[in-house]
Backbone as CSV, one residue per row, in Angstrom:
resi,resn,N_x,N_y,N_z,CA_x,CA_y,CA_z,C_x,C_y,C_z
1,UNK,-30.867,-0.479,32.341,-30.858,0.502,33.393,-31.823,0.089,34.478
2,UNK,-31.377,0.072,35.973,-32.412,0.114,36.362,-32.746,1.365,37.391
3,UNK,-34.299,1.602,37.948,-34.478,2.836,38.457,-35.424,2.434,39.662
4,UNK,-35.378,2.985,40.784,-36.213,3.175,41.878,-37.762,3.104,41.806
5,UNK,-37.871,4.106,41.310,-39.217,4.062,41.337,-39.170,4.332,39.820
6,UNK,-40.432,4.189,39.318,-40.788,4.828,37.881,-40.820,6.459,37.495
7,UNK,-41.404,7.107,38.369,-41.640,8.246,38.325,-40.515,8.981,38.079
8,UNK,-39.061,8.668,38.561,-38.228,9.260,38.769,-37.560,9.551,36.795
9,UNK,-38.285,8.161,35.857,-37.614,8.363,34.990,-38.973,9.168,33.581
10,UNK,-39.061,10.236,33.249,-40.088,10.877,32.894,-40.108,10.248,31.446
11,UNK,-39.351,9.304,30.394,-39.652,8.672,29.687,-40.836,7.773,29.608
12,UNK,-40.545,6.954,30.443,-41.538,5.774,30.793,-42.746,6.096,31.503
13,UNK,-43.774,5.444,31.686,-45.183,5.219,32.806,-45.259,3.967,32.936
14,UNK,-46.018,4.040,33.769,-46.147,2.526,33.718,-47.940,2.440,34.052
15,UNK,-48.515,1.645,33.614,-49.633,0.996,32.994,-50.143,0.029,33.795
16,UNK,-51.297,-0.272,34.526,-51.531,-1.374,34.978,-52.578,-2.090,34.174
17,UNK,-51.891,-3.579,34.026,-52.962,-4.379,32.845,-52.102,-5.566,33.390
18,UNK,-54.025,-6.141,33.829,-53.759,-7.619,34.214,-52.884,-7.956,35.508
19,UNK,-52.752,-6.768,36.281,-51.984,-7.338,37.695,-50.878,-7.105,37.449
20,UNK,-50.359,-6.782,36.088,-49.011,-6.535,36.034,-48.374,-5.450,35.329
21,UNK,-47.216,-4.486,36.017,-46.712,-3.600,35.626,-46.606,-3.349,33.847
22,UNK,-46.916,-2.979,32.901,-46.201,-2.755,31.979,-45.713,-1.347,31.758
23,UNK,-44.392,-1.337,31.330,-43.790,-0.166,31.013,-43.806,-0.171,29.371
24,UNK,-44.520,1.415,29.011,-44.457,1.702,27.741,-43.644,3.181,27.879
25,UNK,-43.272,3.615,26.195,-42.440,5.014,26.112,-43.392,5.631,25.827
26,UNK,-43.666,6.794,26.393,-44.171,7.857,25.957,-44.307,8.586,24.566
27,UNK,-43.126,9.148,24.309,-42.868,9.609,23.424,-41.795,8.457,21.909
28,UNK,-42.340,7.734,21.532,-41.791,6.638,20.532,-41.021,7.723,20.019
29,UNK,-39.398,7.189,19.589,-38.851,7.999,18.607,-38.487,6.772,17.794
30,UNK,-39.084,6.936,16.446,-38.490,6.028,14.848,-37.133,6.211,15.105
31,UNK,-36.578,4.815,15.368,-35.185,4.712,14.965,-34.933,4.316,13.247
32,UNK,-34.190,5.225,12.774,-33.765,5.010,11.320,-32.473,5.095,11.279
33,UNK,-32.248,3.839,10.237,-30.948,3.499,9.722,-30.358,4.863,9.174
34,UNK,-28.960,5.047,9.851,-28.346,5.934,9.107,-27.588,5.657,7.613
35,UNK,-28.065,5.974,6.692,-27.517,5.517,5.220,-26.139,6.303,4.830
36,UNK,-25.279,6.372,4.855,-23.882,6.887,4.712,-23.137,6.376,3.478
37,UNK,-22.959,7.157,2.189,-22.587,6.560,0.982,-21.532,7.273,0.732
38,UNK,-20.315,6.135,0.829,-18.876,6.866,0.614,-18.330,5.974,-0.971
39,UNK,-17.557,7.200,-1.408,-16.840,6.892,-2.681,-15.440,6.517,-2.402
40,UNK,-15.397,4.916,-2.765,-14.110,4.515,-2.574,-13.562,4.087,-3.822
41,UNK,-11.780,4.266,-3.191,-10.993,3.905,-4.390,-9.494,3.226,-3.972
42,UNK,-9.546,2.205,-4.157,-8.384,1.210,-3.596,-7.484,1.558,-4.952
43,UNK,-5.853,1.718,-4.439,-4.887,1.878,-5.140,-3.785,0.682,-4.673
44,UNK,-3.040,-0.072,-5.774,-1.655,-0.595,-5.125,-0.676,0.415,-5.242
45,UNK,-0.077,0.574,-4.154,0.669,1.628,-3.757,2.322,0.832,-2.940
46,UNK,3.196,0.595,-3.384,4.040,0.648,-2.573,4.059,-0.955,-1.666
47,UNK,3.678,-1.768,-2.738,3.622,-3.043,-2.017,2.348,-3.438,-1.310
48,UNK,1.246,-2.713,-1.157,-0.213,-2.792,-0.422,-0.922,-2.009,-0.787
49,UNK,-2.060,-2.556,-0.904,-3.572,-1.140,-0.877,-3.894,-0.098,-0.159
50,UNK,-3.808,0.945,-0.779,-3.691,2.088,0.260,-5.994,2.524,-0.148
51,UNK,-6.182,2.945,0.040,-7.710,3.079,0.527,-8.101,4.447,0.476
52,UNK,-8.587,4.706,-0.392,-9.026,6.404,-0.276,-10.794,6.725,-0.179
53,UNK,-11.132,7.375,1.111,-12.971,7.597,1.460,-12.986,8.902,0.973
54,UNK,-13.464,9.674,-0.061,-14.189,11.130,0.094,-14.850,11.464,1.158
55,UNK,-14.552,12.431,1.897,-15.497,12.919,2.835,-15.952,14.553,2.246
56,UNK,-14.901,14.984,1.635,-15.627,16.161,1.404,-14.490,16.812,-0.469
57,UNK,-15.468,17.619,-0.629,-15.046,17.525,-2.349,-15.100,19.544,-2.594
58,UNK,-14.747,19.966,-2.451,-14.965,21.140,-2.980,-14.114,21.606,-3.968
59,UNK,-14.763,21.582,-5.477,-13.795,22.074,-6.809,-13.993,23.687,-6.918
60,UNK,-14.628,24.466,-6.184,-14.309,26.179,-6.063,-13.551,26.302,-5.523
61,UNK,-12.827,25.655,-4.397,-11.642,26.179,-3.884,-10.375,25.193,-4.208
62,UNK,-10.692,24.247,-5.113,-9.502,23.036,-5.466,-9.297,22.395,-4.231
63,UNK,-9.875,21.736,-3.644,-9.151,20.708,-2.479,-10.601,19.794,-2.175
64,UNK,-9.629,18.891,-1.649,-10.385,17.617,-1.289,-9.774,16.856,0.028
65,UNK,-10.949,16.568,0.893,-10.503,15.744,1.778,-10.304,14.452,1.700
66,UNK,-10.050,13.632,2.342,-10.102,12.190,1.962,-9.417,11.503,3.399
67,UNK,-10.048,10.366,3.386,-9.623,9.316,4.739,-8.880,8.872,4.201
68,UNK,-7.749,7.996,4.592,-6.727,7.586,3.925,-6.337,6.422,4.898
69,UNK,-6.821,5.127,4.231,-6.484,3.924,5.238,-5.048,2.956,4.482
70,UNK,-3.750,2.784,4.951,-2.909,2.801,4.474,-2.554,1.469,5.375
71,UNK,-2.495,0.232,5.203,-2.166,-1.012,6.102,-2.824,-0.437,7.537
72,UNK,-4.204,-0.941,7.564,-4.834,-0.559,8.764,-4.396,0.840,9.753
73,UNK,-3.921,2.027,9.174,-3.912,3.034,9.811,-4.474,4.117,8.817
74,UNK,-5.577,4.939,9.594,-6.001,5.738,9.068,-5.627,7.581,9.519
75,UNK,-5.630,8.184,8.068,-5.135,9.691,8.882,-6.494,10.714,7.592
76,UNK,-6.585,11.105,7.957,-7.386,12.359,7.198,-6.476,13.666,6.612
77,UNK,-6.272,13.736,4.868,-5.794,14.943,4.268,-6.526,15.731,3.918
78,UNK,-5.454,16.783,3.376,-6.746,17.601,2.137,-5.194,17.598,1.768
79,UNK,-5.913,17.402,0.056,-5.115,17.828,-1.454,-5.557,18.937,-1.728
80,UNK,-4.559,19.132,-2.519,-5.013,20.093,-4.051,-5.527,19.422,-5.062
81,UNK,-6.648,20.002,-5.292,-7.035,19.197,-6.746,-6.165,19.891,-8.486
82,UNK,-6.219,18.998,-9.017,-4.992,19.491,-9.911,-6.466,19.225,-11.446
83,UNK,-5.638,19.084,-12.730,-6.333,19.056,-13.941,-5.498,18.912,-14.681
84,UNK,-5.882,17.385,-15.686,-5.025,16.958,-16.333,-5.320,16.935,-18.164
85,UNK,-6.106,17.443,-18.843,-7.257,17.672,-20.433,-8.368,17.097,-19.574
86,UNK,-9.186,17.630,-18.303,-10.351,17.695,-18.093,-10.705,16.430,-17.305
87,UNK,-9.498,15.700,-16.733,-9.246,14.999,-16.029,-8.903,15.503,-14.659
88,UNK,-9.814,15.543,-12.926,-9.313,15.909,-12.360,-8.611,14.559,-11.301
89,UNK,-7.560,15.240,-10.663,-7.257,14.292,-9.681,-6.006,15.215,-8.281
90,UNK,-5.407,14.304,-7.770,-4.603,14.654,-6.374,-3.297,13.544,-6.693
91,UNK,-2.680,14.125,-5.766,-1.484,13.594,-5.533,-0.766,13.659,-4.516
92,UNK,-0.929,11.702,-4.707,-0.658,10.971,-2.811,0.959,9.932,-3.053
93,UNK,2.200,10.014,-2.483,2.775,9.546,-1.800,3.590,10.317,-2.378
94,UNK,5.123,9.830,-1.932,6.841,10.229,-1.640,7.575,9.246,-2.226
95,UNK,8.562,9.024,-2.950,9.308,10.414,-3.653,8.523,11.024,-4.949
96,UNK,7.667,10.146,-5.254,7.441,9.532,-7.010,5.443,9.609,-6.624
97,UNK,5.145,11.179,-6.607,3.772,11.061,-6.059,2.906,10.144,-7.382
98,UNK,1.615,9.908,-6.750,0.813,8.633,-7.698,-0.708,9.704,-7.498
99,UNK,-1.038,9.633,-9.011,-1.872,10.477,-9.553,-3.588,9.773,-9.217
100,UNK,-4.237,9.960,-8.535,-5.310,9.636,-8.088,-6.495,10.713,-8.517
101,UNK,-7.216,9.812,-9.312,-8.237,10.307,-9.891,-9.717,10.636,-9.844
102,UNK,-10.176,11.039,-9.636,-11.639,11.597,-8.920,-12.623,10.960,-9.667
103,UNK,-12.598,10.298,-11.127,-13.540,9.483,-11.676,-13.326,7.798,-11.246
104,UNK,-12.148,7.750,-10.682,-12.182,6.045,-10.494,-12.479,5.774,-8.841
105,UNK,-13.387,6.602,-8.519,-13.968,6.808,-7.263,-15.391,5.426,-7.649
106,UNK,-15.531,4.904,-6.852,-17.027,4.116,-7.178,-18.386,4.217,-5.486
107,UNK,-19.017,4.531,-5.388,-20.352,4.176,-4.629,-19.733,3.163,-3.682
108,UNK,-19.708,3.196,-2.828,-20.069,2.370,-2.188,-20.935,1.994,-0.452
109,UNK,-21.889,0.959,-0.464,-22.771,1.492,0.687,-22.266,0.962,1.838
């Protein structure tokens, strides 16, 4: 960026040391890594890997969201979560849906 004068930008001052301008920030803000830990689960589906991200999980109301990256296109659902002897999971494609399971989810960073 550049600016006219200094004053104009209330972040910065500027400092005289040694004959020469230095610009410091005022107010330092810690930049921190945003850590974002999604549970993925790659399925062969239909001739290719279809890609499932949890974004959101709620078993009080039975549904689940999920990103859904399917040959480089992505769309966002919500299922029903279903129960199979204490097995939960959803069910993703057409005609012949494919039973996707909420434990073969793994970490990943």
């Amino acid at each position: 960026m550049k600016y006219k004068t200094i004053e104009e930008n209330p972040i910065f001052r500027a400092g005289r040391e040694y004959g020469k301008y230095v610009f410091e920030q005022i107010n330092p803000a810690p930049t921190k890594k945003r850590e974002y830990h999604l549970y993925e689960n790659k399925v062969f589906i239909n001739d290719s890997y279809v890609t499932f991200n949890i974004i959101e999980l709620d078993r009080e109301a039975g549904k689940i969201t999920v990103n859904i990256c399917n040959t480089g296109h992505h769309t966002i659902d919500v299922f029903e979560l279903k129960d199979l002897d204490g097995w939960t999971y959803f069910e993703y494609g057409r005609p012949v849906p494919e039973k996707i399971y909420i434990d073969d989810f793994r970490e990943v960073e």
